[in-house]
C-alpha positions in Angstrom: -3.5 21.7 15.2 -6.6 19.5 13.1 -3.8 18.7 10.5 -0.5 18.8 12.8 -2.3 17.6 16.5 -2.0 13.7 16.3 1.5 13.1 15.2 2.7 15.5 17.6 0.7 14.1 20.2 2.0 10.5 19.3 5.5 12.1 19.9 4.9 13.3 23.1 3.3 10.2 24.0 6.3 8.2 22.9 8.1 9.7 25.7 5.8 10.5 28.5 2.7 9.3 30.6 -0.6 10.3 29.2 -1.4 13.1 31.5 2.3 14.5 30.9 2.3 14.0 27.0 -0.9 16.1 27.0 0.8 18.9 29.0 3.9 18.9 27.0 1.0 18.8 23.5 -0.4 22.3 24.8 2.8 23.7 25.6 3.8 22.5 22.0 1.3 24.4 20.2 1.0 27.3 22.9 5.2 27.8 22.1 4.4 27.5 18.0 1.8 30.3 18.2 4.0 32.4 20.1 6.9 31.4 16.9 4.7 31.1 13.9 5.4 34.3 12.5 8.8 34.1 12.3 8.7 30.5 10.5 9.7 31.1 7.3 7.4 30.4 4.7 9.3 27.3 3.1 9.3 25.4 6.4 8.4 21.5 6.8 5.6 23.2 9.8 5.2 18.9 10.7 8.7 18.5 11.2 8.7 22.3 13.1 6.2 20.9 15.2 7.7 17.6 16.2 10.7 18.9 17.1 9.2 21.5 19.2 7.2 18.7 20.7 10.1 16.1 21.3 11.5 19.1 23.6 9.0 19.6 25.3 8.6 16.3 26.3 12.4 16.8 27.2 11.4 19.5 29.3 8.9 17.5 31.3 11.2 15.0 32.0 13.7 17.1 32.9 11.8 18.4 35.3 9.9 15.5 37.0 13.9 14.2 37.6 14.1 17.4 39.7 11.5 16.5 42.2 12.2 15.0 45.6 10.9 11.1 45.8 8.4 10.7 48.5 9.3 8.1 51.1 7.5 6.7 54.0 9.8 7.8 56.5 12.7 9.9 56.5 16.6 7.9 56.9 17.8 8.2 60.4 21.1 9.9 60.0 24.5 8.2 60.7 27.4 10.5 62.2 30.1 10.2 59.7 33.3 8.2 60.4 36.6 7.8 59.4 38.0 4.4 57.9 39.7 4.1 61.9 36.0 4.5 63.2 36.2 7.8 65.0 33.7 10.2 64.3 34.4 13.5 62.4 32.4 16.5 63.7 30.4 17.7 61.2 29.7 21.0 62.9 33.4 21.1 63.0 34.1 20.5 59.4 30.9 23.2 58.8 32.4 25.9 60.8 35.9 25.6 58.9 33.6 25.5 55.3 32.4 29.1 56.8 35.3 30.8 57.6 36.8 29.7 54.1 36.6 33.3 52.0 33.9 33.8 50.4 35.2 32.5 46.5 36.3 29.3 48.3 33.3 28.6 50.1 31.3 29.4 47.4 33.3 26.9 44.9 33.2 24.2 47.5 29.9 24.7 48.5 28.5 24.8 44.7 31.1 22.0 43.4 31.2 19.3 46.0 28.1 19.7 48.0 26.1 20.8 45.4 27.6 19.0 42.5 27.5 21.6 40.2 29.9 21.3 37.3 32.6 24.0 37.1 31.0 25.7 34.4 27.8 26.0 36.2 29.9 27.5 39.5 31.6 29.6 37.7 28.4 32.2 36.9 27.5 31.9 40.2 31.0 33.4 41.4 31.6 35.5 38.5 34.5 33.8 37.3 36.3 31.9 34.9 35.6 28.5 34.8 39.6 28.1 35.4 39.0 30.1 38.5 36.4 28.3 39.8 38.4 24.9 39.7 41.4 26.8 41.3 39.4 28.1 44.0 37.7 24.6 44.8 40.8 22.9 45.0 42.4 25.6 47.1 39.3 25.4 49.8 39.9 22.2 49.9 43.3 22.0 50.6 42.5 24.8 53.4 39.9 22.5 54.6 42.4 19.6 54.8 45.0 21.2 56.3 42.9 22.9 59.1 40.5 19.9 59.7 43.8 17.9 60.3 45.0 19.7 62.8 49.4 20.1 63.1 51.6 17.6 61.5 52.3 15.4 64.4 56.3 14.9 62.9 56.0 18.0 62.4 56.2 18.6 66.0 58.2 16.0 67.4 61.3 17.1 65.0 
C-alpha cells in the first residue's frame, strides 16, 4: 500500500467522486490481499494493482447507474392509447400476459418489460438462448392475436 497506494488511488480518482474513489481504493487492496498469494512472483504488482483498481472503480459505477433517481414528485400516470386515441386496458393486456404459459410469460416478461437481453433470459428460463427468442416472439404473437380480438373480415366472409 506505502509503495503502491497513490497511483492506485489517482486511478480510482480519475473515474469517480472522492468519497467513491476511496471506497473502490479499499476494496482494491482488500481484493489484492485476498489474491496475493496466488500472484506469481514475476508479476508487474503496480500494474496488478491498477488494473484491479480501474475495475473497481468500474464496479462502483456500475452500481450507482443501478440506483433509482430521486425526484420531487412522482409522474402522474397517463392511460395508454392507441395512435386512433382509444384507450387500451392495461389490466386487460396484464391478464392476457398471465394466462400466457409459463415460458412465454416468462420471456416476455424478462425481454420486453424487463429489457433483459436474450442471453440474460435465457438462465432465468433454463433454456437456450434460441429458445428464449422463440418463446418471446411466440407470446407475443399470442398476445397480439388475443388482445385484438376476431378478424372483423374474418367474420363478415
Amino acid at each position: 500500500m506505502a509503495e503502491h497506494g497513490r497511483v492506485v488511488w489517482r486511478v480510482c480518482r480519475a473515474l469517480l467522486p472522492e468519497a467513491d474513489a476511496d471506497d473502490a481504493w479499499s476494496e482494491t487492496f482488500l481484493a489484492a490481499l485476498r489474491a496475493y498469494p496466488d500472484l506469481r512472483p514475476d508479476s508487474d504488482v503496480q500494474a496488478w494493482l491498477v488494473t484491479i483498481g480501474h475495475r473497481k472503480a468500474l464496479d462502483v459505477l456500475r452500481r450507482r447507474r443501478r440506483l433509482p433517481i430521486p425526484v420531487a414528485e412522482a409522474p402522474e400516470r397517463r392511460p395508454a392509447t392507441d395512435p386512433d386515441g382509444f384507450e387500451l386496458p392495461d389490466e386487460h393486456l396484464w391478464r392476457l400476459v398471465a394466462e400466457l404459459p409459463d415460458k412465454q410469460r416468462g420471456a416476455v416478461v424478462y425481454h420486453h418489460v424487463a429489457g433483459l437481453p436474450y442471453a440474460r433470459v435465457a438462465p432465468l428460463l433454463g433454456c437456450s438462448t434460441a429458445a428464449a427468442r422463440r418463446s418471446a416472439a411466440d407470446g407475443i404473437a399470442r398476445l397480439r392475436a388475443r388482445h385484438r380480438g376476431p378478424d372483423p373480415i374474418e367474420e363478415d366472409a
